[in-house]
N, C-alpha and C positions, 0 to 999 in steps of 0.2 A: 504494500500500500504506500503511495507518494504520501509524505505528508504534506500539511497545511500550515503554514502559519501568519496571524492575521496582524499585523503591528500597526497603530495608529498613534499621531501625532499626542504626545500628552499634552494635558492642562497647565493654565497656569494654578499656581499655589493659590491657596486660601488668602485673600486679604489681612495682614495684620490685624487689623482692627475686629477682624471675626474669630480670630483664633483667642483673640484676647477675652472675646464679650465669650466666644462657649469654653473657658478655660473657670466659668463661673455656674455654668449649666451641667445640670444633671440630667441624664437621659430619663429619670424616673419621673420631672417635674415634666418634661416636654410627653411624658406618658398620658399625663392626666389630659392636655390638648388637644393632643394629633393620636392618631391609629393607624395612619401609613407609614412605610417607612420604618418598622422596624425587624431587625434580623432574627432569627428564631432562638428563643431564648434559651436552647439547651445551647447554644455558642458561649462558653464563659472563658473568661482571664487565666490566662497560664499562672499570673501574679499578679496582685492588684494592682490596679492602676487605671489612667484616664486620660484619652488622649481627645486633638482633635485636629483633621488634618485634610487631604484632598485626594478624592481615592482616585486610584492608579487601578484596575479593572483587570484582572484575568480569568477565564475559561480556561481552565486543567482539565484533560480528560486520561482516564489513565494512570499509567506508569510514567506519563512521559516528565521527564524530570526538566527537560531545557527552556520549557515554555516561563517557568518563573524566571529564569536568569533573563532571558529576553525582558520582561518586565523590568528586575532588577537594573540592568543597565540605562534604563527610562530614570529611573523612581533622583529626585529630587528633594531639598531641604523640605521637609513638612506636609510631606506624601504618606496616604496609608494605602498598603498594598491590597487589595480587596478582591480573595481569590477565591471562584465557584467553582466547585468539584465537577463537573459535569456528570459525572456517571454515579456521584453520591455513592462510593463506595470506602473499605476503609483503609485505604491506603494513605499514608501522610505524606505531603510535599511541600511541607517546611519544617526546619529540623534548626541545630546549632550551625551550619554552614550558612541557610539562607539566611536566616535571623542575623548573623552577623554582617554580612553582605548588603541587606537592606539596611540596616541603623548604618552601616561607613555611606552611604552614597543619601543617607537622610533624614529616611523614614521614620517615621514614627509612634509606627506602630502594623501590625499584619491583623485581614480578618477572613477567616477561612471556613468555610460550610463544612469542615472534612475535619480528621483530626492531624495532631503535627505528631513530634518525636524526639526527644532527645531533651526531654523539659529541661536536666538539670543543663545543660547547654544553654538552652534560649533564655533561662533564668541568667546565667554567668553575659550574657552578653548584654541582659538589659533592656531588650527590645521588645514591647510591651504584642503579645497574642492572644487572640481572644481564637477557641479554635471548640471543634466537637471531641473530645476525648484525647485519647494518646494511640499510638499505633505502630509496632515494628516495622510494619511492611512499607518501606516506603518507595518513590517516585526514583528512576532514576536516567542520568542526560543518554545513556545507548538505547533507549525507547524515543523513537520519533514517530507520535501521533497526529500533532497537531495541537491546536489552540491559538486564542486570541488575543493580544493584549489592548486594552483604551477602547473595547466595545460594548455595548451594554451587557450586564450576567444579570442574573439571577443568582443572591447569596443569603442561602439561609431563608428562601420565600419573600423577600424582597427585591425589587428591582433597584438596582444600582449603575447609574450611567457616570460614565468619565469624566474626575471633576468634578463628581458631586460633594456636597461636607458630609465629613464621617466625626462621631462624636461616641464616642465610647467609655462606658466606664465600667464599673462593677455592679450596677444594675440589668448594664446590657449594649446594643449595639444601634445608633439608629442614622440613616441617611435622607439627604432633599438636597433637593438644590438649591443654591447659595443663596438665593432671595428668601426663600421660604426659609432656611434654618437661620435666616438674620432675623426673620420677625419670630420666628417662635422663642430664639435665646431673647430676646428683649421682652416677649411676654412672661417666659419661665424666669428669670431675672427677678421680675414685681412678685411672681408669684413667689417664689422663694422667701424672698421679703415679709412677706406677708406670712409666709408660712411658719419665720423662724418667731414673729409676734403672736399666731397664735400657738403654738410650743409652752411660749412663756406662760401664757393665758390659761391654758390646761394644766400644765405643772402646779400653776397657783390652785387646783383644782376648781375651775369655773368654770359655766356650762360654753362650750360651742356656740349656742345657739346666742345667748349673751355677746359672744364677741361677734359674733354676724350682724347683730340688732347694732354693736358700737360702730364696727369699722364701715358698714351702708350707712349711717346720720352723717 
């Protein structure tokens, strides 16, 4: 079989001023708003952490291990590598080799439908993964299948296109495009705000419904 492989122009990086305002954002506050756009929650953190960045897009199907490096050489200062398993099977194709490969060229973090390998690795290197499980079996570069990179996938039941903002934390994983995830961090922002007042409000042990009745007059 010829293989295929699909490589498109990357994005620019997330605007400063975006990474800043979702560097304040919780994926769990932008939960209470939105319902699109997020990755399926068995995806969790190799280690905790929270990132927020501008996804860089691949289709892995297979074994084929060369399709992330093709990526890898794209990925830029404050890129998150945003990789669909296509065949949803349990082979891993990120490990302590890619993880370290991706953080020297920028990234910021990796998010994979599939599971990875080599934890205590990806720990020592720092590079924040949010992945399905752990897995021996991995990808390797003498398999050439094919795959895409900077085209739209599907990760995790989400659509995710090139470019998009990825905001990840230990609640979970969610994506939109750069206008919409500007107005929802500016909405989860107030809402936070407001949420850390009524916290205090409860703690004092006073009803809910009291502090709805104060902060609506």
């Amino acid at each position: 079989m010829t293989e295929t492989y699909r490589v498109a122009e990357r994005h620019p990086s997330l605007p400063a001023d975006l990474v800043r305002l979702l560097g304040d954002v919780e994926t769990a506050t932008i939960g209470h708003i939105e319902h699109l756009g997020f990755i399926s929650d068995n995806i969790r953190p190799v280690f905790p952490a929270a990132i927020a960045g501008s996804a860089v897009t691949v289709a892995a199907p297979g074994r084929d291990g060369s399709i992330i490096y093709r990526a890898i050489d794209l990925l830029q200062a404050g890129d998150v590598l945003v990789i669909s398993r296509v065949d949803r099977d349990d082979i891993a194709c990120v490990g302590g080799g890619v993880a370290t490969a991706a953080k020297a060229r920028g990234a910021v973090g990796i998010v994979i439908d599939g599971p990875c390998t080599d934890v205590a690795e990806i720990i020592e290197a720092g590079l924040p993964v949010w992945c399905r499980g752990v897995s021996a079996k991995t990808t390797n570069r003498a398999f050439r299948i094919g795959g895409s990179v900077n085209w739209p996938v599907a990760c995790g039941a989400a659509a995710v296109l090139p470019g998009y903002a990825v905001l990840a934390d230990g609640e979970g994983v969610f994506v939109a495009d750069r206008v919409l995830m500007h107005d929802l961090a500016l909405t989860a922002v107030a809402r936070q705000k407001r949420s850390t007042r009524l916290r205090a409000h409860l703690a004092a042990g006073r009803s809910i419904f009291a502090f709805e009745q104060e902060t609506a007059s």
